[in-house]
N, C-alpha and C positions, 0 to 999 in steps of 0.2 A: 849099701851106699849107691850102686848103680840103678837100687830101686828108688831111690831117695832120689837122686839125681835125676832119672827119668820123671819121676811126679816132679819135680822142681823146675824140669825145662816144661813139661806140660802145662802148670802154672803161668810158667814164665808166658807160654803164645800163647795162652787162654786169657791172661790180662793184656796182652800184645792188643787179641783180639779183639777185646772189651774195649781197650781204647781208640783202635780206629774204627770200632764201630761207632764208640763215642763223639769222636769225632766227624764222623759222617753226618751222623744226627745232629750233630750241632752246627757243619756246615748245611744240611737240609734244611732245618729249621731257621739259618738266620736267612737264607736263601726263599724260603716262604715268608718269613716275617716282611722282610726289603721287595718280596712280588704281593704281598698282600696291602704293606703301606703304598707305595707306590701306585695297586690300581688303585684302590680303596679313593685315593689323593684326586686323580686323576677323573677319577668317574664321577666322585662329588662335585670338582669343580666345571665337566662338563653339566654333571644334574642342573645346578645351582644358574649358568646358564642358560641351560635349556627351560628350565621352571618361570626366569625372569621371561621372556623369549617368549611365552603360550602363556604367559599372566597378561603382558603386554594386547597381546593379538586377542586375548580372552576378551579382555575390559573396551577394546575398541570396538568389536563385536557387538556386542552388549549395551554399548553406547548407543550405535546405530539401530541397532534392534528396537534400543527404547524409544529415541528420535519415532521409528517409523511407526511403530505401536500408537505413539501417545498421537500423533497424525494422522492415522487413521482412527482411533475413537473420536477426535474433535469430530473428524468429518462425518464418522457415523451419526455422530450426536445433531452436529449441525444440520446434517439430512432425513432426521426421525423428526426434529424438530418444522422446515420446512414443510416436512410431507402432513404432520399434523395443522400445519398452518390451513395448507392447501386443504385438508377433508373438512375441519372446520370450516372453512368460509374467509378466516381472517387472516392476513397476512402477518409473517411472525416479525417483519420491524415494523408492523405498526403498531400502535396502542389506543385501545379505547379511554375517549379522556374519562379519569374520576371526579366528575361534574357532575350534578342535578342542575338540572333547569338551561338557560341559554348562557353561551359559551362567543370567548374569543380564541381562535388558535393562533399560537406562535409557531411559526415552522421556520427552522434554522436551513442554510443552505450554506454549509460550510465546507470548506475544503474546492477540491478541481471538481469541476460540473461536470462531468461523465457517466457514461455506463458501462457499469464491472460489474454487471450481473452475469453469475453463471462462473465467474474468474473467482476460485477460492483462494488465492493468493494475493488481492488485492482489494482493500477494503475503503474506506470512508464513505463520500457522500453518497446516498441510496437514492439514485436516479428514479427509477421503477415505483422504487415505495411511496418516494414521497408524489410523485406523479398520480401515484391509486387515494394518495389519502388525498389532496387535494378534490379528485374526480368524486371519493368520495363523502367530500363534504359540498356538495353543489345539492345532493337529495335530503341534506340533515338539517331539517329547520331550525332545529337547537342553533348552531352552528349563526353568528351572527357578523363575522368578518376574520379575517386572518393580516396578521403581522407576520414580516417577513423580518429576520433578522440574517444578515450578508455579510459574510465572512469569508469572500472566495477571490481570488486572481482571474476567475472565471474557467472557462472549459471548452468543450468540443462547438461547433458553431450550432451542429445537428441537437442537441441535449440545453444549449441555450437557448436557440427558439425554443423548441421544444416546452420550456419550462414557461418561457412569456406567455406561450398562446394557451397554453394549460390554464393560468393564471385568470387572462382577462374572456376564456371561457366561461371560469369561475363568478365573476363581475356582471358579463354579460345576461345568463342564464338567474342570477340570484339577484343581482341590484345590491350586495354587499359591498362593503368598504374593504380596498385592499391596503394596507401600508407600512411602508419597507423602512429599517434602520439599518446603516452602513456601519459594521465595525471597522477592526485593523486597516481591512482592504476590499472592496467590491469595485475592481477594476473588469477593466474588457467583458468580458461573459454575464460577471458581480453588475456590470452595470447595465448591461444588458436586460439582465430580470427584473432588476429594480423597477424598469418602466413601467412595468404592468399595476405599478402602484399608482394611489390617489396624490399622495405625498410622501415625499423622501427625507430624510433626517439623516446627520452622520457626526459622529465624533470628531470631534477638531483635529484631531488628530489621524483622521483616515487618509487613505491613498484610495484615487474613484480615478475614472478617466481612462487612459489605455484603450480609447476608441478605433477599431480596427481589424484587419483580420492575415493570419501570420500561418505558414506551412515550413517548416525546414524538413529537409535532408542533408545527409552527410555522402562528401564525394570520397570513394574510397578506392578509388582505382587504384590508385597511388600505391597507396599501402598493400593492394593484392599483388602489385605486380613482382613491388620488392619481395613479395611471400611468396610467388611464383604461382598466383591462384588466380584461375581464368572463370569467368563465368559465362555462362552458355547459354542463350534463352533459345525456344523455339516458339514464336509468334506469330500471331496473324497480323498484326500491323506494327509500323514502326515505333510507334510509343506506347506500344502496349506494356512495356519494362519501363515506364519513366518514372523516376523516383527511385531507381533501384542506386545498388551501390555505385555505379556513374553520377549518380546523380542525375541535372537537367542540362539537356545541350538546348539551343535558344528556342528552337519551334517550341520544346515541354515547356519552358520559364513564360513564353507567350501565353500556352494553355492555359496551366497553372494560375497565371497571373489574372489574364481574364473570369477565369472563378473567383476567385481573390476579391475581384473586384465588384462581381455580380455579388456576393453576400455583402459585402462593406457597404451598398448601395440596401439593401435589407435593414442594415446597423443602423443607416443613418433616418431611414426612414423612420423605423421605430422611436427612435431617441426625438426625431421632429414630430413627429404626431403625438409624444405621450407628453413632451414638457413645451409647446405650443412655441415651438423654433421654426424658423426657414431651413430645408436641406441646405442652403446655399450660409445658414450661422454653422450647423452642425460640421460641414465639414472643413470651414476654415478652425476648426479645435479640434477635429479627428487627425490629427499626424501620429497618434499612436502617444504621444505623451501622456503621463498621469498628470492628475493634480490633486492639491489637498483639498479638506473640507473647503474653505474659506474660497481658495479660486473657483470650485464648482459651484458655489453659491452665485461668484459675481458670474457667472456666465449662463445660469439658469441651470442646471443639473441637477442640483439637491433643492431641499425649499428651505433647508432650516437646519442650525447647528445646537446639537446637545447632547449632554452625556445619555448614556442608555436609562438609568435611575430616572431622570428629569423625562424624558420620553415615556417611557410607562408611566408615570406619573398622569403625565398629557391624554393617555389612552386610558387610562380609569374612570378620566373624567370626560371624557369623551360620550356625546350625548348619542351617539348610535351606539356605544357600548352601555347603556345604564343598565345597571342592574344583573350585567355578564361578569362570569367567571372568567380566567382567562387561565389555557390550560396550555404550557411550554410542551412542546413537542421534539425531542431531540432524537434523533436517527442513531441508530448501535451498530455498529458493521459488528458481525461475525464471520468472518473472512479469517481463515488461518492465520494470514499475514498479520491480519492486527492481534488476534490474540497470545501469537508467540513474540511483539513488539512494540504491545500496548502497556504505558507506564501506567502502574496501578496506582500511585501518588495523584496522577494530574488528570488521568483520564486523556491524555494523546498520545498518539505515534510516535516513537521513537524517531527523532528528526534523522539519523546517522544513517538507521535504519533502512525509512523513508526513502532519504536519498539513494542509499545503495541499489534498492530494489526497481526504483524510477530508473536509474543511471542502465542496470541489468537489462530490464523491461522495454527501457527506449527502442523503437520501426526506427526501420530507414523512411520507411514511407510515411511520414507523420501525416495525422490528420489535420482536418483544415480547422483552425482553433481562433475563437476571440478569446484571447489568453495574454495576461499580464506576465512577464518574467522579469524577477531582477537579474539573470545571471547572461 
């Protein structure tokens, strides 16, 4: 019995000790389960953040990477292109007309009459180019007179003359016929080039006029001072900063205006010697106002109202044109700006665009411009 009993208390704390072994395990165990769900919880939902987080900064990365990529291959391209231009001989916005035999060219001068050569952010009218095609059609006997077709508000004053004396170079040197058609608008600069024509023509509907010559800056002292932003020049003379963010105190508005005045004296000369006026008619109509077809007519400006269709029509039959082709010549900017804001539907500029980039781009020290604005 005392053996019996002894194996039976042995039992007894050998299943004692089964069960709080048992139970240790099974509080070890749920004690791992509850630290395992818990990190387990925890670290997925850091992951799951952290993943959103470098997906995020991944893709913007990536964005810009591509931006910079796809702008720098334009530009490689644009200047593989140029440099072929240049080893060839032939400038890559111009184009040989596909003509046989004698030719009339149409050369558009559309958009602000400026030079942005060399500026790959900024594209339309190609000063340079079309300046080379004109020079070189003075040596192409083919080559039997050009039509001006003027679509512009006009431009810089320097780029305006520029473009007149190019013209009646052309005249001069060849004894050709020059003649201009006014679209939407060939105001100030637009009417300015026009002169260099025999005869002028414009839709009933154009805006010409804008005789004049205009400079702004912006006075911004104001707004520095409230920003607490001083500016400092070191000069050799007192208005060598004129036009800066002060703006002009009077002796500069004297300078300035006196220029002003000496090209406006330019303006009106040309405009009296090409359409057989008095300085003393031109400038009782040069206040800088436009006008429409109809009032440029009565006043001598244009010679004659018609749609563009009824106009070529006029130049086919046109007896120094007999038996010429006539070959439209339209300018392509390749300028980064236009190709990442050029509608591919209409073939123009993105107006918003435009804007934004003009707004961006705007000197304090504007140049001295025969420029129509509505705004």
């Amino acid at each position: 019995m005392d053996l019996f009993n002894k194996k039976d208390n042995n039992d007894t704390f050998s299943q004692m000790g089964q069960s709080q072994t048992t139970q240790q395990e099974t509080v070890s165990n749920q004690r791992s389960i509850n630290y395992n769900t818990n990190y387990n919880t925890n670290y997925n939902k850091g992951s799951k953040n952290g993943c959103l987080i470098a997906a995020v900064i991944a893709g913007a990365i990536a964005a810009v990477v591509a931006v910079i990529v796809i702008v720098f291959f334009v530009f490689i391209i644009g200047s593989i292109g140029s440099a072929i231009g240049s080893v060839s001989g032939v400038s890559s916005s111009s184009s040989v007309p596909v003509v046989s035999g004698n030719y009339v060219e149409i050369i558009h001068i559309e958009g602000t009459i400026s030079d942005d050569s060399g500026n790959y952010y900024c594209g339309g009218y190609t000063h340079k180019q079309t300046l080379d095609e004109i020079e070189s059609l003075i040596s192409n006997d083919s080559n039997k007179g050009i039509i001006l077709y003027i679509d512009s508000p006009g431009g810089g004053v320097y780029e305006s003359d520029e473009m007149y004396k190019k013209l009646m170079r052309y005249k001069e040197l060849t004894g050709r016929p020059v003649y201009a058609y006014m679209a939407a608008t060939a105001a100030s600069g637009g009417l300015y080039v026009s002169m260099a024509a025999d005869s002028i023509f414009a839709n009933r509907m154009t805006l010409t006029g804008s005789i004049g010559v205009i400079s702004s800056a912006y006075d911004l002292s104001g707004l520095m001072d409230k920003l607490g932003i001083e500016e400092t020049n070191i000069k050799s003379g007192a208005n060598k900063d004129m036009g800066g963010y002060a703006g002009y105190n009077d002796e500069q508005t004297q300078i300035m205006q006196s220029i002003i005045d000496e090209y406006f004296n330019y303006f009106v000369q040309v405009i009296s010697s090409s359409r057989g006026l008095t300085e003393e008619q031109v400038r009782e109509i040069a206040d800088g106002r436009v006008y429409s077809a109809t009032q440029a007519q009565e006043l001598g400006l244009i010679d004659g109202i018609c749609d563009y269709d009824e106009f070529m029509e006029n130049m086919y039959s046109n007896e120094a044109f007999a038996d010429c082709e006539f070959y439209d010549r339209v300018s392509e900017s390749t300028s980064i700006f236009d190709m990442l804001t050029l509608n591919s539907n209409t073939g123009s500029i993105n107006s918003a665009a435009y804007e934004l980039y003009s707004n961006l781009s705007k000197k304090n020290q504007s140049p001295l411009e025969y420029m129509y604005s509505a705004n």
